[in-house]
N, C-alpha and C positions, 0 to 999 in steps of 0.2 A: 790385233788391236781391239775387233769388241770383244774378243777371247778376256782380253785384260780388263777390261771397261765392266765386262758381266763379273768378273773377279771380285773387281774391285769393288764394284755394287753389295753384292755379295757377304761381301766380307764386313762392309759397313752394318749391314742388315743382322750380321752375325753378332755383332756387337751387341745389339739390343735382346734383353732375353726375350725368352722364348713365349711366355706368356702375351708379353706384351705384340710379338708381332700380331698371333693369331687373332686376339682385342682389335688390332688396328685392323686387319680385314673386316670385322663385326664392323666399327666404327666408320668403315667406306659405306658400307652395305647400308648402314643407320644415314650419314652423312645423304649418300644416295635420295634415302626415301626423305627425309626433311625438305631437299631440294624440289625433287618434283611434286610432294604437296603444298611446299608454298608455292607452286611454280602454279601449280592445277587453281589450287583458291585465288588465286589472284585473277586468272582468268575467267577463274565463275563468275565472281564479281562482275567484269563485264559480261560476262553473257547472262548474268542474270538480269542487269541493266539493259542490256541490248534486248532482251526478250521480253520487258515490262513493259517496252516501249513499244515495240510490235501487240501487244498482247494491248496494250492502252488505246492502240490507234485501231485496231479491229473493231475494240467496245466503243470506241467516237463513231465509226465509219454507220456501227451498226443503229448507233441512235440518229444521225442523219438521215439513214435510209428510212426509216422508222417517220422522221418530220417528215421528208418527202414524201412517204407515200399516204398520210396523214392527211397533209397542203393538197396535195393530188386528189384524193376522195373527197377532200372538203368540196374545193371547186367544182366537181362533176354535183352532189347531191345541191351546190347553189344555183346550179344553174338548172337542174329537176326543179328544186323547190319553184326558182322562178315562171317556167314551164309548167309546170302541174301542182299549183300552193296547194298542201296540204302537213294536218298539226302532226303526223307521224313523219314525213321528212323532216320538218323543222325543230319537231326534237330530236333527229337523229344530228343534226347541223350542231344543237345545242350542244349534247355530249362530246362529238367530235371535238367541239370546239375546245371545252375544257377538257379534253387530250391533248390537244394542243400544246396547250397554254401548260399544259401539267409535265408534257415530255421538255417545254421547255426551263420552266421553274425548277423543276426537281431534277432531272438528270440531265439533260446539257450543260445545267448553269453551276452543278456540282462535279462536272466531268473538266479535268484539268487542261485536254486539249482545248475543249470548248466553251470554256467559262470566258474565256475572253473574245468572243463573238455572240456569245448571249442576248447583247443587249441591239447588236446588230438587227438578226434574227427575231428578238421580240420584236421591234419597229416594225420590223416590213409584216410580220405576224399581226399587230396590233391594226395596222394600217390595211390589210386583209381585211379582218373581222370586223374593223369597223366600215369598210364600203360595206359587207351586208347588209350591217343595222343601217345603211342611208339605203341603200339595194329596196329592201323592205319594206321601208317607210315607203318610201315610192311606188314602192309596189302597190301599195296600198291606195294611196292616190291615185292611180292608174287604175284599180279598178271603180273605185265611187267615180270616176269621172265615164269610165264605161259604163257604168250602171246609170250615172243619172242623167250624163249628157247624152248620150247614143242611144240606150237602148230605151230609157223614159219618150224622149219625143219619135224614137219609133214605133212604139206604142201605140202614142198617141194619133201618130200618121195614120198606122195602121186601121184606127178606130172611125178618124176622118175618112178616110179613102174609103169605107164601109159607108157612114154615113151620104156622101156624096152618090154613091152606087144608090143608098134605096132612097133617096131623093130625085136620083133620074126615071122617071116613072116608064120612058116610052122607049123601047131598044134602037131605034130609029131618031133620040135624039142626036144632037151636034154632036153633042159634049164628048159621046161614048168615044171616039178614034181618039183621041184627047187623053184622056182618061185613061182608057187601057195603055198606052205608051206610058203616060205616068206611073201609073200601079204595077208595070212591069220594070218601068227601071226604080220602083221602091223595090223590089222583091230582090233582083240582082243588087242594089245596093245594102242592102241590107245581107245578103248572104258577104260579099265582099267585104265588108267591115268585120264580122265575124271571123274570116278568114285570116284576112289583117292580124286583128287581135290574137291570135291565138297564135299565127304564124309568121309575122310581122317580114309576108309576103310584099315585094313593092309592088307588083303586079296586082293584086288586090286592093292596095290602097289607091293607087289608079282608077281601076276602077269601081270604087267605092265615089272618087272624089268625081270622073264622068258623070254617073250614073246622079248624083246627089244634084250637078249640074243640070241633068237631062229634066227633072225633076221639079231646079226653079225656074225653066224655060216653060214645060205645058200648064204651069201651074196658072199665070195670065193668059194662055190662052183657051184655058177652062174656064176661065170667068169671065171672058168677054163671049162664050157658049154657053153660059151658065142662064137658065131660066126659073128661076126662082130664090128666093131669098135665103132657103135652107141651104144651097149649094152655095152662095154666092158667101153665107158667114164659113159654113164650112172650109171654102177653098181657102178664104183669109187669114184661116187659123191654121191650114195645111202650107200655107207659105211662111208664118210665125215658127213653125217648127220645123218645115226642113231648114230657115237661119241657123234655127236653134239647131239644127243636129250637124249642118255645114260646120259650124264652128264649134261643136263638142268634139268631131273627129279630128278637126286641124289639131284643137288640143291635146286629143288626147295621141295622136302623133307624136307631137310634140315631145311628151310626156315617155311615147317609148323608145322616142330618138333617145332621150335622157338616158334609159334604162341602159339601151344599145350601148351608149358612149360609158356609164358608169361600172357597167360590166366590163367592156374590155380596158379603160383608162385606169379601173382599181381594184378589180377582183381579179382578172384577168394579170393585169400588169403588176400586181405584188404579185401573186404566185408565180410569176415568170421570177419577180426579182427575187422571190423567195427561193426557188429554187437555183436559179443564177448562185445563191448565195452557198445554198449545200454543195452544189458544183466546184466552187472555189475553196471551200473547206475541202472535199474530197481530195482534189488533186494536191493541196498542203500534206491533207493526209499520206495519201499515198507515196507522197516523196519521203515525209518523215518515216512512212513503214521500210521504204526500199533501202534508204540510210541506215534503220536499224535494222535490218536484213543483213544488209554488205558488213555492218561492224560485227554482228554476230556471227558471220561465215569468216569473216575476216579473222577475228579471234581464237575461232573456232580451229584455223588451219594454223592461226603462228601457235596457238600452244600445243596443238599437235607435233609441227617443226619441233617447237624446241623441245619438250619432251622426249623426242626421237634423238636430236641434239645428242643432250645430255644425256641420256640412258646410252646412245652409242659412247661417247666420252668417260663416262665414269665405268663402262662396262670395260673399257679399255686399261683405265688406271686398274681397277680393281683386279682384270688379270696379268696386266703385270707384276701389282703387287704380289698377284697372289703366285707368281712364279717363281721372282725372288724370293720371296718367303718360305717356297718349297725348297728351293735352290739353298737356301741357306741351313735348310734343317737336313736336307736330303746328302749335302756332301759330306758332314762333319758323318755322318753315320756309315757311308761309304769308305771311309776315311779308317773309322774304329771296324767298322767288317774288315777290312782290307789290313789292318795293324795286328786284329785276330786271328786274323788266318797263316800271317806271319808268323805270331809268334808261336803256334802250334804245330806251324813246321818247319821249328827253330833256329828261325833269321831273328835273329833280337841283334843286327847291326844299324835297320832304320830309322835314321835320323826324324826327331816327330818337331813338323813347323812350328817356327814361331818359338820355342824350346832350346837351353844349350845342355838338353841330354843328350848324352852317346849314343843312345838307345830307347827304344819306346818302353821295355819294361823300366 
């Protein structure tokens, strides 16, 4: 039964001439290759898609990392500068800043993932850079108010508590136990405010504020000890200024409570929310990279499959074409040997198919 089926195959195949079969194998073989390169471009397509997309989110990831660590250096040199003010940090603060401001103008706000967080990112940037410029201002005030309220009437202390000393003429006065308690708690309050200031220790402002206390306590009773009138104006101007220096320190506390709170409430708290905000970008990103990952692996394996597919398929047609085609050129020729050789060793009674000759000659 496929004895007859391949026959009949066969014999259809035979019908078409001979040129044309061998054409039609060229024509598998062409047909073949048109398939698997539309099959392959169609694929690049997406993988070239798929891979612009990974390749887009790497250059976003990378200009985030870039603000962030920008935002991150900013806040360590503000918080140097406020620490240690000087005009080489503060211009280094200034150019940073216009990096900033220039990573986000020019290439965030032109990068496709991230042009539409831009303006996010500027706010909380904007709102950043402007607590410095209030930061600073402050700063500023915090020091005139140390220079004029604290360290002016310690000065001036200093200069009274002198005068008062070479006004006591006799070592054996009252006044001197009096005195020296006073002049030692100017000396420790004055180193404590110092400390304060520079380290905005609470423990030093304690006792700074003791010590300043201790201070308008012996100061009445050096002047009910007091024997003469050079001490007695002296001590009254030595109590006019430790007022005065009591309430230059409350202020100027005051003043770096401010700084305290405006540091962590806006310089501090946008760069958390600044980065809070690259954070939230990142992991957007990172999921849009892993989706364009999966689709480009993904693509990557069905056009491989079908590829494989098809090339097994068509390899199949084409050799059986190319069997029957041999089959059909192959028997007619066996056919004519076989009728040859007959008639050479003179059998000319062969009936030849398909023919109503008596004979093949």
């Amino acid at each position: 039964m496929a004895a007859q089926g391949r026959t009949g195959i066969v014999g259809l195949v035979r019908a078409i001439p001979i040129r044309w079969r061998i054409l039609s194998i060229a024509a598998l073989n062409s047909a073949v290759v048109l398939v698997l390169a539309g099959l392959i471009w169609s694929g690049s397509q997406v993988l070239s898609s798929a891979w612009d997309d990974v390749r887009q989110v790497r250059q976003s990831d990378q200009i985030l990392a870039l603000l962030e660590s920008e935002t991150g250096r900013l806040q360590n040199l503000i918080h140097r500068y406020i620490n240690q003010p000087s005009p080489d940090l503060f211009a280094e603060i200034l150019l940073l800043r216009e990096a900033v401001l220039g990573t986000l103008n020019s290439r965030a706000s032109n990068d496709p993932i991230l042009s539409g967080s831009v303006a996010e990112l500027e706010r909380v940037t904007e709102r950043f850079l402007s607590g410095f410029g209030e930061l600073r201002a402050l700063q500023t005030t915090i020091a005139r108010t140390y220079e004029d309220q604290v360290l002016n009437p310690a000065k001036d202390m200093a200069g009274l508590y002198s005068i008062i000393e070479g006004a006591t003429g006799q070592r054996d006065a009252l006044i001197w136990p009096a005195l020296g308690k006073s002049r030692e708690a100017f000396t420790a309050m004055l180193v404590a405010a110092n400390a304060y200031y520079l380290s905005l220790a609470s423990a030093s402002a304690e006792d700074a504020r003791r010590n300043t206390e201790t201070i308008e306590k012996t100061v009445p009773e050096m002047a009910e000890l007091a024997d003469n009138d050079l001490q007695r104006l002296a001590l009254q101007r030595l109590q006019a200024r430790t007022l005065a220096l009591r309430e230059g320190f409350a202020k100027l506390s005051e003043q770096l409570a401010s700084r305290t709170e405006l540091l962590r409430n806006t310089i501090d708290a946008s760069q958390a929310e600044a980065i809070g905000a690259i954070d939230t970008l990142s992991v957007k990103m990172r999921q849009r990279e892993q989706k364009a990952q999966a689709t480009f692996d993904r693509t990557l394996s069905s056009i491989s499959r079908k590829v494989l597919s098809i090339a097994v398929i068509f390899l199949g047609i084409i050799l059986s074409a190319g069997v029957i085609i041999a089959l059909s050129i192959r028997l007619p020729l066996q056919q004519i040997m076989a009728s040859m050789h007959a008639i050479t060793t003179g059998d000319y009674d062969r009936r030849v198919q398909g023919t109503n000759a008596k004979d093949e000659v």
